[in-house]
C-alpha positions in Angstrom: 88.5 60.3 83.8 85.0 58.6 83.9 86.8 55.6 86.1 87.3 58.1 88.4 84.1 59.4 88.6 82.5 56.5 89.5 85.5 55.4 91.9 83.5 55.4 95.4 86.4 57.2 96.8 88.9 59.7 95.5 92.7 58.6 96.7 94.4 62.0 98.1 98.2 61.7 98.8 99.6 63.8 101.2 103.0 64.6 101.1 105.2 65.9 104.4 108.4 66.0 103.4 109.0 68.5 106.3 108.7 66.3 109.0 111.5 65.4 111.6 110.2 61.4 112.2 106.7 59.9 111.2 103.5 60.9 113.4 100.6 59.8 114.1 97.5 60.8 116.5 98.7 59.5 119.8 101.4 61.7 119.0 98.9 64.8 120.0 98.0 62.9 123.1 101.7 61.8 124.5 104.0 64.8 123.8 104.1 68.0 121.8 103.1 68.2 118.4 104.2 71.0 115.7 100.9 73.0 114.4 101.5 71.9 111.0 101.8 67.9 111.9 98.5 68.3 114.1 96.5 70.3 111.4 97.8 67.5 108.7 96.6 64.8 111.1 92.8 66.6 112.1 92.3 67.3 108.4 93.0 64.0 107.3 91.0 62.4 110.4 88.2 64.4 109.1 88.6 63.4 105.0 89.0 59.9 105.7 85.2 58.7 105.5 85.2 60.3 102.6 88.1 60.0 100.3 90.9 57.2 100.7 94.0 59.4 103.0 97.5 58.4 102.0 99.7 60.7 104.1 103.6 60.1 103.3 106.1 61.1 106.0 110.1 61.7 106.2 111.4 60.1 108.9 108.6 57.3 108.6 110.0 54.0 109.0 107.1 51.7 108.4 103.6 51.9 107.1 101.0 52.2 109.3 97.4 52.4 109.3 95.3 55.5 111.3 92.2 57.4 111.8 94.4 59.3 109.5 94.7 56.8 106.3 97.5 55.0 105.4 100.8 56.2 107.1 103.8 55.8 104.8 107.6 56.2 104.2 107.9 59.2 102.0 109.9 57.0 99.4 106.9 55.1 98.6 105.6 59.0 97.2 108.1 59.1 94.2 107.5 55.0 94.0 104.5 55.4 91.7 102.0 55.1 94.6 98.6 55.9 92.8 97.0 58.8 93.8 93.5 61.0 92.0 95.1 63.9 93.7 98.3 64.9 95.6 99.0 67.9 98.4 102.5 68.4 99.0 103.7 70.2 102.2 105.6 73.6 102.2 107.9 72.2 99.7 107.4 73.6 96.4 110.4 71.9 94.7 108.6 68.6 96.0 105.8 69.4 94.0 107.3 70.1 90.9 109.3 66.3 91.4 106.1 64.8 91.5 104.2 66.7 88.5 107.2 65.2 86.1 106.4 61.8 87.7 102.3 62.7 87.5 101.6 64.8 84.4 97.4 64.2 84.5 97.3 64.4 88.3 95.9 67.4 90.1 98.8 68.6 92.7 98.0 71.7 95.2 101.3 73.1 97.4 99.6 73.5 101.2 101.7 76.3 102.3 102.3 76.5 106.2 105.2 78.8 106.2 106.1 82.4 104.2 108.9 81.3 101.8 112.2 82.7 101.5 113.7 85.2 99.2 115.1 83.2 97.2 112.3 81.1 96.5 110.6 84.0 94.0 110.7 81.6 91.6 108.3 79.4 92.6 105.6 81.3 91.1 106.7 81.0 87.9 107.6 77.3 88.0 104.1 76.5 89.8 102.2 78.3 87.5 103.8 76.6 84.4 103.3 73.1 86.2 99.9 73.6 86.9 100.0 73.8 90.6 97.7 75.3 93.2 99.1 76.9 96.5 96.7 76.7 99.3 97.4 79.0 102.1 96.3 78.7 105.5 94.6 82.3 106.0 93.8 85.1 104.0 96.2 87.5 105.1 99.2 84.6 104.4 97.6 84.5 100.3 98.0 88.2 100.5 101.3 88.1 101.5 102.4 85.6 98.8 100.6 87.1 96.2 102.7 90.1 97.1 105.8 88.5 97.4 105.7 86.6 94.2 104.8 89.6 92.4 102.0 89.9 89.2 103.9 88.3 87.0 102.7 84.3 86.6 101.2 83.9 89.7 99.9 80.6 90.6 96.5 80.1 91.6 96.8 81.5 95.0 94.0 80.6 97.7 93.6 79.4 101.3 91.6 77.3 103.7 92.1 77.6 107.4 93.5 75.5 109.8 91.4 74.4 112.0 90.3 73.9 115.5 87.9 71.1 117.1 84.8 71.3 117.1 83.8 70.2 120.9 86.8 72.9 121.9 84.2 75.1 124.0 84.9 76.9 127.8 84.7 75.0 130.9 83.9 76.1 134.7 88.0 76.0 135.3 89.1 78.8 137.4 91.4 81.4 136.0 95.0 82.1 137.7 94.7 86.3 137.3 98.7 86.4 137.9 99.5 84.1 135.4 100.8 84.6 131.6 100.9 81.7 129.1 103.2 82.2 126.0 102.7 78.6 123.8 104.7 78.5 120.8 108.5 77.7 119.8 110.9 79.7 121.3 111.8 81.4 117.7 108.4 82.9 117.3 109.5 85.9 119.7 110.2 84.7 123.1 113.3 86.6 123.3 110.8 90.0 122.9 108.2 88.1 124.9 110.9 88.2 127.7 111.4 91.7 127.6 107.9 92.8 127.8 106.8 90.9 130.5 110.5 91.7 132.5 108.7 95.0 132.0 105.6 94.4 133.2 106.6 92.6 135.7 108.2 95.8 137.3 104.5 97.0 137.6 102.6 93.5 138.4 105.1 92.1 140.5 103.1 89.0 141.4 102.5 87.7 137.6 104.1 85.2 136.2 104.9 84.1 132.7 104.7 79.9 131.8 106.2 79.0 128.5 105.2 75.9 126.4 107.7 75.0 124.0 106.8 72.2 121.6 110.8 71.3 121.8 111.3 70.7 117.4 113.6 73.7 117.3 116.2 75.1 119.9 116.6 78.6 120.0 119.0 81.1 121.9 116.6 83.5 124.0 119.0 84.7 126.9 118.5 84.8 130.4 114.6 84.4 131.6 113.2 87.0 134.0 112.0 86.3 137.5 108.8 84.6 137.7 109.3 82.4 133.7 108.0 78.6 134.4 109.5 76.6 132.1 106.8 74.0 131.3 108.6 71.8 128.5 106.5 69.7 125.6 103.5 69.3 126.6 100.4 66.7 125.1 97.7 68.8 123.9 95.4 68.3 126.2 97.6 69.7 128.9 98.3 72.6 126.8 95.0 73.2 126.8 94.0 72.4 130.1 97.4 75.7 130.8 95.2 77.9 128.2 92.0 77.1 130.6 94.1 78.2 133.6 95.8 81.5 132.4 94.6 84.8 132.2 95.8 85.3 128.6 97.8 83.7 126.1 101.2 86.6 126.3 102.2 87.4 122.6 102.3 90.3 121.8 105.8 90.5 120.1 106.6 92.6 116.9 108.5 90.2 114.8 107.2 87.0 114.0 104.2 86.9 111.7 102.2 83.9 112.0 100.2 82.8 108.7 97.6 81.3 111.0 98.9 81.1 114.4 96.8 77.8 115.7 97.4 78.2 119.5 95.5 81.9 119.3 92.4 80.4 117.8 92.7 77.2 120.1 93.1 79.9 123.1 89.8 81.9 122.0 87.9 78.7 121.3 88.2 77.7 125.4 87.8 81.6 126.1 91.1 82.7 127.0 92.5 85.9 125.7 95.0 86.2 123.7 97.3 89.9 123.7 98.5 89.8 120.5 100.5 92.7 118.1 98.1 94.4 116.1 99.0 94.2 112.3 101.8 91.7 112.4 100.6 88.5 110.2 97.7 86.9 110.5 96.8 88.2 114.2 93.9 90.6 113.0 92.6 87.9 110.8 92.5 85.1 113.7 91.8 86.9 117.0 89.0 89.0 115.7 88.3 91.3 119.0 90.2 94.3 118.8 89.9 94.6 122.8 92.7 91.5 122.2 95.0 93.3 119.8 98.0 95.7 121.2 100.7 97.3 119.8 103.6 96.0 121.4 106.0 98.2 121.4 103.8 100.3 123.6 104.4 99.0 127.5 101.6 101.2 128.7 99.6 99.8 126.5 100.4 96.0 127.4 100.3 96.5 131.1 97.4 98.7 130.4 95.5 95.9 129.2 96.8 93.2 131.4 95.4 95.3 134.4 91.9 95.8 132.7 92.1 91.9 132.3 92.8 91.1 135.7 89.9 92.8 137.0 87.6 91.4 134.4 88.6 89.0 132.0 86.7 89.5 128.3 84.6 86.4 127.1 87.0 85.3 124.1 85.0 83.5 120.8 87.3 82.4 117.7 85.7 82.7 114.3 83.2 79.6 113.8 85.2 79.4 110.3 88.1 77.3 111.8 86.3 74.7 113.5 86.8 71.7 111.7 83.8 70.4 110.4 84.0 73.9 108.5 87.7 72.9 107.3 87.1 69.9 106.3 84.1 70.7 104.1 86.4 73.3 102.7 88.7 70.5 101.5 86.7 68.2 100.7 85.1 70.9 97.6 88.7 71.8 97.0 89.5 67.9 95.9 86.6 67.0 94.6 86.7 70.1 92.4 89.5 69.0 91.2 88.4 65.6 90.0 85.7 67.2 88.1 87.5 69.9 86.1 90.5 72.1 86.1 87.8 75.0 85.2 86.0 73.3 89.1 89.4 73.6 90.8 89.9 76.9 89.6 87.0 78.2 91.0 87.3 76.6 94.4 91.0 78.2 94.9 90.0 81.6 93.8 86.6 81.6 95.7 88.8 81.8 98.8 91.6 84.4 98.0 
C-alpha cells in the first residue's frame, strides 16, 4: 500500500463488457453513440490527467491509445493487467470474476441499467465480495436499494452522468411545429407514436423527428403522418436537432430512465423537454415542473405543447451534471478508495 501512495498516478481499469465493438471518441463525432459508451468515454477523457485510464472493451480488436487512456481487448482484463482500482460496467457477475482474480483490489459495479429479477442476488454476492455499486442518479440508488431489499445490501451510491461543460444555448431559431423524440426506439416510441398521432389531430402542422442511435431494433408499428425518420446521428447533429426543436417529445409512461442523458443535454442548450412526471429519473433530471406531464393525460400534453408554442420556457439542467462536476466526483470516489476502505465507504454513502 505505501507504493501506491507515492505512485504519481493511480491505474483505473474500466471494464465494458457490454459493448457491441470497441469505441473510441471519433465515434461521438462520426455516427451515433449509446449514452453509456459516450458517458464512459467523457469520464475517462476527463480522469486521464490525473490517473492512468485503462478502458477494456468487447468487441475490441486491437489496443489503442486515446484521450480516453489505453483502449484494450477485454481479454487482456482477466490477463492479469495491473490495475490500483477496477469499475466494471452493468455486469455484476463480471465483477465478482475479477475479485477472485484481484482479492486486495478496490472494484466498484457502475450501474447504467435497473437489473432484472432474477438478478436479486447480486446484493448478497456483492456485499460478500466487497464491491461498490455506483449508480448514475439518485432516484436509480433508490430503486436498487429497493429492489435488492434490506437484507446485505452493497454499498449503494451514485454519481451522475454528465453533460459538457461548454453545452450552453445559441442564437439558433426554433421550428415551433416540430417535435424531437432522441432515444432507442424501445424507450417508448411505440407510446410516443400514439400521443403525438393524438396531438396531431389538434396541431395539425407539427411534426415529430426521431433519432435512433440504431444498437437495438425494435417493433413500433406503423408511424403517423408527419414522423421524420432521421437515422444515427453524430452528436453534434443531434444537438444541433435539440437546438432546432421546440421540445424534446417524451412523455411516455413506461420506460424509466436511470439518468436519461439526452433530457439534461436538451436542457443544457435550452430546449424543453415534456417528460412523464414520476416515471424514473425524470423529476430528478429535468428539474422544472412546467417540463413534467402526466402522460396519460392528452389534454394535458397538447395543453402544454400549445403554451410552448406561443412562448417557449428558458430550459437550465442542474449545474451537477456538467462534467467538470462529474469528474471531480470520480476522481474522490477512486482516490478514496486508495486511501482506505473506511475513505471509500464514505465517498459511496455521501452520495445515496
Amino acid at each position: 500500500m505505501t507504493v501506491l501512495r507515492h505512485r504519481a498516478r493511480l491505474r483505473v481499469a474500466i471494464v465494458d463488457t457490454c459493448s457491441a465493438k470497441g469505441y473510441d471518441l471519433p465515434d461521438l463525432a462520426a455516427h451515433g453513440l449509446g449514452g453509456t459508451e459516450a458517458t464512459i468515454l467523457r469520464v475517462a477523457v476527463a480522469l486521464a490527467p490525473q490517473f492512468g485510464v485503462t478502458l477494456y472493451q468487447n468487441g475490441r480488436a486491437a489496443q489503442a491509445l486515446s484521450r480516453a487512456g489505453r483502449l484494450c481487448p477485454l481479454a487482456a482484463a482477466f490477463a492479469g493487467a495491473g490495475a490500483d482500482v477496477i469499475v466494471v460496467v452493468n455486469r455484476w457477475k463480471v465483477a465478482l470474476k475479477l475479485r477472485r482474480r484481484h482479492p486486495d483490489t478496490p472494484i466498484f459495479l457502475w450501474l447504467h441499467v435497473h437489473p432484472g429479477r432474477h438478478n436479486r442476488a447480486m446484493g448478497a454476492a456483492l456485499r460478500s465480495a466487497d464491491i461498490a455499486v455506483i449508480c448514475v442518479s439518485a432516484s436509480h440508488a433508490r430503486t436498487l436499494t429497493a429492489f435488492l431489499g434490506p437484507q446485505a445490501l452493497p454499498r449503494i451510491g451514485f454519481i451522475h452522468n454528465p453533460i459538457a461543460d461548454d453545452l450552453h444555448p445559441d442564437d439558433t431559431p426554433r421550428d415551433p411545429d416540430l417535435l424531437l423524440f432522441a432515444s432507442s426506439p424501445h424507450k417508448g416510441l411505440t407510446e410516443v407514436f400514439g400521443q403525438f398521432r393524438t396531438l396531431r389531430a389538434s396541431l395539425p402542422k407539427l411534426r415529430l423527428a426521431v433519432a435512433d442511435p440504431g444498437y437495438l431494433r425494435w417493433a413500433t408499428g406503423p408511424a403517423p403522418e408527419g414522423v421524420v425518420f432521421l437515422g444515427a446521428l453524430p452528436h453534434p447533429a443531434l444537438i444541433a436537432q435539440m437546438r432546432r426543436a421546440l421540445c424534446l417529445f417524451y412523455p411516455q409512461t413506461g420506460f424509466a430512465e436511470t439518468f436519461g442523458l439526452v433530457l439534461a443535454e436538451a436542457n443544457a442548450v435550452g430546449t424543453p423537454v415534456l417528460v412523464h412526471d414520476g416515471l424514473g429519473a425524470n423529476a430528478e433530471i429535468v428539474r422544472d415542473p412546467a417540463q413534467r406531464v402526466d402522460g396519460h393525460d392528452p389534454d394535458q400534453i397538447r395543453a402544454r405543447i400549445e403554451a410552448w408554442r406561443r412562448t417557449p420556457p428558458c430550459a437550465t439542467p442542474d449545474p451537477a451534471f456538467r462534467l467538470r462536476r462529474v469528474a471531480q466526483d470520480w476522481a474522490r470516489l477512486l482516490s478514496g478508495a486508495m486511501r482506505t476502505p473506511a475513505a471509500a465507504t464514505q465517498i459511496v454513502e455521501h452520495h445515496a
